[in-house]
N, C-alpha and C positions, 0 to 999 in steps of 0.2 A: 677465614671469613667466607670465601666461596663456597666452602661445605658446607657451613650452616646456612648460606643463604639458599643454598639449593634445594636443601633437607626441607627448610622453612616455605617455599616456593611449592615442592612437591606436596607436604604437608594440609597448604593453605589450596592446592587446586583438587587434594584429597576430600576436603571437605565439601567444596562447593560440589563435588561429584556426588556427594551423599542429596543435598538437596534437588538435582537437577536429573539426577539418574531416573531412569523409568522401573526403580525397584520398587517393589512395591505397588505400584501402578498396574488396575487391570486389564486385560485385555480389551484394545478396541477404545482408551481412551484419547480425547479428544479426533475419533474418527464421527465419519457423519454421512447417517445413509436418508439419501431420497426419499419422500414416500408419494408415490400419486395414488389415487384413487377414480377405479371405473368402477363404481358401485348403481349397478340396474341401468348399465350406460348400454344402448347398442353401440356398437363398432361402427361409428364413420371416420368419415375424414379427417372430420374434428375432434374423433380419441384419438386418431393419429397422429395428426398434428400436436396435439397436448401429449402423447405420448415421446415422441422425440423432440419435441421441450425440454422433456423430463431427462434423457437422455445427454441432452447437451451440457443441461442444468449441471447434474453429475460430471460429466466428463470435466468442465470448465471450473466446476469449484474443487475438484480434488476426493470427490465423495467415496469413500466404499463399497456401496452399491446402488443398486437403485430397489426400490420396493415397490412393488405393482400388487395393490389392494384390489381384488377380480372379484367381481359380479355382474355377469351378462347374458343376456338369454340366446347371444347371436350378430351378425352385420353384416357388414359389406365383405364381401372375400377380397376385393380389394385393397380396402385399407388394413385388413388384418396381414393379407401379406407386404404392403409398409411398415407395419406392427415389425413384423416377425423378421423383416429385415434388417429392421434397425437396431432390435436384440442380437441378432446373428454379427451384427459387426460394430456392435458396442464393446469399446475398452473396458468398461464397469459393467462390474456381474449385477446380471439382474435375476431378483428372487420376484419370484408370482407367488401371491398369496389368496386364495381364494375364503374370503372373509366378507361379511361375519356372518355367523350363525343362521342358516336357510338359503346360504347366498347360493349361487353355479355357476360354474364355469362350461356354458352350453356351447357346441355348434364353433363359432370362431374361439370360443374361450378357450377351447378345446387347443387347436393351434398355437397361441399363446401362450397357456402352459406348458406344454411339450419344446418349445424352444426357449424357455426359462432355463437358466442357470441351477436355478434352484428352484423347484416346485415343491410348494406347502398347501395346505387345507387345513381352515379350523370342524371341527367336529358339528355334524350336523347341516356338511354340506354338499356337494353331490358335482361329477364333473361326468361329460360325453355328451350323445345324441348330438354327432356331427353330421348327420349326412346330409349334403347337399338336396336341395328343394328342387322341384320343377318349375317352370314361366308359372304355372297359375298354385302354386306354393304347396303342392303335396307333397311327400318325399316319393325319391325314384327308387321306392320298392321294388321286390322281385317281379312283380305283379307285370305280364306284357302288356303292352297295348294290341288294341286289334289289328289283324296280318292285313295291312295295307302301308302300301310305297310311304306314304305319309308320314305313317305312325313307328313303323321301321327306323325310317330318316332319323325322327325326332327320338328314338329311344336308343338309335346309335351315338347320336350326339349327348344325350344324357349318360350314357355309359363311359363317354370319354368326360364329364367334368366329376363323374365320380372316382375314375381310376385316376385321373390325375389327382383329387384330394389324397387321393389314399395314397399314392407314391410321397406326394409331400409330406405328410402325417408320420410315414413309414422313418421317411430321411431326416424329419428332426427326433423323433424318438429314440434312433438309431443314434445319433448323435449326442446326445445328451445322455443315451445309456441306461432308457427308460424301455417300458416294455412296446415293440414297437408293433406285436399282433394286437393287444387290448386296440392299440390306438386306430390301427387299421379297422379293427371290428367296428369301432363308435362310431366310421364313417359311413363299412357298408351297412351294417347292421343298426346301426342307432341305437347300441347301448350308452349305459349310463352308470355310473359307479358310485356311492357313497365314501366318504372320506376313507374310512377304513379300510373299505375296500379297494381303492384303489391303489392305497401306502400296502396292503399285503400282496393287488396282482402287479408291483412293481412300477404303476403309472407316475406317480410321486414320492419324492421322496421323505416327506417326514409329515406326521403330524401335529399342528401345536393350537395350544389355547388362543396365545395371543400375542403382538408383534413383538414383545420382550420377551416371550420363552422362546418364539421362531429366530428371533437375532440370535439369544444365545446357545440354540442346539446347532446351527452352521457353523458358529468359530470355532476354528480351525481347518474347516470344509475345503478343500484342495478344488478350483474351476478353470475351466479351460476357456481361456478368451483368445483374440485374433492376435493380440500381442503374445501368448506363452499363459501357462499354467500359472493360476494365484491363489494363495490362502486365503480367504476372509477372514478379517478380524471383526466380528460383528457385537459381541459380547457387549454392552455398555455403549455403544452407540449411539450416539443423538441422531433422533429421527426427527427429521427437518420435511414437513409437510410443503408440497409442491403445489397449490391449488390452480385450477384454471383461473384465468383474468377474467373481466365481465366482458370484454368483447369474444375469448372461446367459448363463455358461457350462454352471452346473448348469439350467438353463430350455431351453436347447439341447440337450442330454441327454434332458430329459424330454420336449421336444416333436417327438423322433422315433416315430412312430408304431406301430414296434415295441417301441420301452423303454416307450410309456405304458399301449398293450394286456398286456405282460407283468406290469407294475408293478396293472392290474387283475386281472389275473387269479388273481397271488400274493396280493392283498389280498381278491379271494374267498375262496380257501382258506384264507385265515387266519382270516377270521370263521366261515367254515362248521365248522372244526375246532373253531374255541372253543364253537359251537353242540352238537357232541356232547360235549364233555368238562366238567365242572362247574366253576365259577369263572370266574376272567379270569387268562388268563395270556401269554403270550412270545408266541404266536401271533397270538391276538386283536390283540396291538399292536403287532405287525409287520403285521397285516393293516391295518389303521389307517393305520397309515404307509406303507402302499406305495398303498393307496385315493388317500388325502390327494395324494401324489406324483402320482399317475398322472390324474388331476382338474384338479391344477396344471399338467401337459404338456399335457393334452387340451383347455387352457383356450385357447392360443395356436391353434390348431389351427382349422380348417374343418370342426367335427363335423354329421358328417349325422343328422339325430336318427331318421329311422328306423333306421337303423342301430345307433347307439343303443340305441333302442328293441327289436331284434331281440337284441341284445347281453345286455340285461336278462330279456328272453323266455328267453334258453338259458340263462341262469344259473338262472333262477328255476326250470325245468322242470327241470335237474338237483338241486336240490335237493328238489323234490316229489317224484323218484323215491323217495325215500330214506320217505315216507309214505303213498303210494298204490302198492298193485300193481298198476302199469303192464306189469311183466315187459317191462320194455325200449323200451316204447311214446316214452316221455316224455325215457329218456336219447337215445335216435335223434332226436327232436324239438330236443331241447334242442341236441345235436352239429350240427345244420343249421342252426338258428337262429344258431348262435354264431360259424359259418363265413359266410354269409350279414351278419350282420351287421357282422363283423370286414372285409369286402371292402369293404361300401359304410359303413366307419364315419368314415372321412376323405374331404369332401365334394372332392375333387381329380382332374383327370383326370392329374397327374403320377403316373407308376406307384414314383418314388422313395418319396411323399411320401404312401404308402399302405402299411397294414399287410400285410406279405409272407405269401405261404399257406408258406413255410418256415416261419414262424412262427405263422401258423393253424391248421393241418393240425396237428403235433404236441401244439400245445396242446390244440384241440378232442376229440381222442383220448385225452389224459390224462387230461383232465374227465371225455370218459364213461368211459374202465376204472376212473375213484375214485366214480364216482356207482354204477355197478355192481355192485364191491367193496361197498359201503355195502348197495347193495339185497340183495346176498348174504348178509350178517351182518343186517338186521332176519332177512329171509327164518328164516334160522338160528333166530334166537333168537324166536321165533315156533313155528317147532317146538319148540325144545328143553322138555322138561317143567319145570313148574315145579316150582323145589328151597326154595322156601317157604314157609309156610301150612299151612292142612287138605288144601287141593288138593294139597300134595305126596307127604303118605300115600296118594292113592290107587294103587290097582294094587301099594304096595308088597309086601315079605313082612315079614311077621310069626313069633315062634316064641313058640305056647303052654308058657308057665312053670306050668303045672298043669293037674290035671282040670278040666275043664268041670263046674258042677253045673248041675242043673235050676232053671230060673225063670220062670214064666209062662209055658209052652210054649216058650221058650229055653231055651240052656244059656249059663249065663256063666262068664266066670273073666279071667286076666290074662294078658298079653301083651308080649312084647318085640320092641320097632320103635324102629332106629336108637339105639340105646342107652338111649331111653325105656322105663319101663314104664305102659302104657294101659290100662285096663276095657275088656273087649272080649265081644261076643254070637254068637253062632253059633245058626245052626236046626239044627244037628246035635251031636252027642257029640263031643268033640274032646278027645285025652290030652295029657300032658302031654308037650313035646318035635315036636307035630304043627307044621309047617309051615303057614301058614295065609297069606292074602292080602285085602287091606284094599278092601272094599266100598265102605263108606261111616265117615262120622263124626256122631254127635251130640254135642253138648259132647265130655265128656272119656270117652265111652266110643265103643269101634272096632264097628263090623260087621264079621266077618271069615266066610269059608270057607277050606275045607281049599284046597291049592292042586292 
């Protein structure tokens, strides 16, 4: 009975082998790769952060790799190298895929793909034109500047942020096994490659239509991660899309450089308005809130505090116009300041990733025609006479409601002004019905003459 029951036992775990076995079974099944998407994103802080999300995301649920769907014109060289460090010491290979169709991988894109695992492009897309920018956003061509100490200074230091790109560029190329002269050239030279041609000068390594033929031309792709060399099994893989949440989403919005200057500048005008009119009202706390926002955007950001600083200088000097006669001193001050400061107010030589004079210029002109406006109206009410008080009677007209009598070398009697009747004195005889014009006042009686 032993024998059969063993026979029977082997028999019965034969079978359930047959249903449970992975024969049969294609590659890559029940695996599950990441996907996030930078499509027309610049590189801040906030791809960054959304990008190792992405990375944790992976790491934490067991995933195969991570999939980075690339379209970007450029960013911060900052948060690209958080990018690119986070790839270099991610356990999950990460493929970059430069998709879809017109999309590029420019400038940072450039860096990101090169320390990809896997680097792909779909057809009819284009990567390079990395070389670093200058403070006021040209590239630092061959071209010198004029032979002065100055210009020396400043084009030795632009020499050292281009050779160090290109060392960097060099050492993940290298690394990866890709061609690491192309990559050096995109940086000094600002080439640019098309798909194909990049998959024949060796930048990338594969071309594909779309995120199912790119999954399964890697399986069996042998990469090298910080743990040891892994196969991907990518073939049939459920691709599990990663989306930002509505607060990366709304933090993206705000830390574009023109939504967060505009979002201060409506939250000036809001408090300044609340400042001339009494109470607290709609204004004040829109002005609040759009401060508050514009604070939160400016927070992710590269603020230069001079800039800053200048920023607050023009605000401040438009509102002084409005209590010193300046006669226009202080709004012209103030309109320079705020242009000046709005230029250098994002510490970046990326000209995306800096507050646009579209957006400067109109603003800074609104400001001074309302700080203007404003000094026009004290101006105004500043002349206009005053309509309350004793001071309001004077120079008015007055009409004697009777003879004047004699009184101590005056003549007195009564008078009507603005519907009031006043005791009123005259050095002369004055009848009744005479027109008269208000002098002065003592208590409740008028100095008047004839007019």
């Amino acid at each position: 009975m032993r024998p059969a029951c063993c026979l029977g036992l082997a028999f019965g775990l034969f079978v359930l082998g047959l249903y449970t076995s992975p024969a049969g079974a294609q590659p890559g099944d029940g695996a599950v790769v990441i996907r996030l998407r930078l499509e027309d994103d610049v590189i801040t802080p906030v791809t960054a952060r959304y990008v190792e999300r992405g990375l944790r995301t992976a790491r934490e649920t067991g995933a195969t790799g991570l999939l980075l769907v690339l379209d970007t014109p450029g960013g911060l060289m900052s948060s690209t190298r958080d990018i690119v460090m986070a790839m270099l010491e991610s356990p999950v290979p990460v493929l970059v895929y430069v998709s879809p169709a017109g999309a590029r991988a420019a400038s940072a894109g450039v860096f990101i793909t090169m320390a990809s695992h896997v680097a792909a492009m779909a057809p009819a897309t284009r990567i390079g034109a990395a070389h670093p920018v200058s403070i006021g956003g040209s590239p630092l061509g061959p071209a010198a500047p004029p032979d002065t100490s100055q210009a020396t200074s400043q084009r030795a230091m632009e020499q050292k942020v281009v050779n160090d790109a290109v060392a960097w560029v060099r050492s993940l190329a290298e690394l990866r096994g890709r061609n690491a002269e192309w990559a050096a050239r995109a940086v000094t030279e600002s080439i640019s490659a098309t798909a194909s041609e990049a998959l024949e000068a060796g930048v990338i390594d594969l071309v594909a239509g779309d995120v199912a033929e790119l999954l399964a031309a890697v399986d069996g792709r042998s990469v090298t991660l910080p743990t040891g060399v892994v196969t991907l099994r990518t073939a049939g893989a459920e691709v599990r899309p990663l989306d930002m949440w509505w607060g990366e989403k709304l933090l993206g919005v705000l830390s574009n450089p023109n939504v967060a200057f505009l979002l201060l500048m409506f939250g000036f005008y809001g408090i300044v308005f609340e400042f001339y009119s009494p109470g607290w009202g709609v204004a004040g706390t829109l002005g609040a809130i759009c401060l508050i926002l514009a604070f939160f955007g400016l927070s992710v950001l590269p603020i230069n505090m001079a800039g800053l600083a200048l920023v607050a200088l023009g605000l401040g000097l438009f509102v002084a116009e409005a209590f010193f006669a300046s006669h226009g001193a202080l709004t012209l001050g103030g309109t320079v300041c705020l242009v000046l400061g709005g230029l250098m107010l994002v510490d970046t030589p990326v000209p995306v990733m800096r507050v646009s004079l579209s957006v400067l210029l109109p603003l800074a002109l609104a400001t001074a025609l309302i700080s203007l406006f404003l000094m026009t109206r004290v101006f105004r009410s500043h002349r206009t006479p005053v309509r309350t008080g004793s001071e309001s009677l004077m120079g008015e007209t007055a009409v004697a409601l009777d003879d004047f009598t004699p009184e101590a070398g005056r003549f007195r009697g009564t008078v009507r002004i603005h519907g009031e009747i006043w005791q009123a004195v005259a050095e002369r005889p004055v009848a009744a019905g005479t027109r008269l014009r208000v002098r002065e006042r003592h208590g409740l009686t008028l100095t008047v003459e004839p007019v």
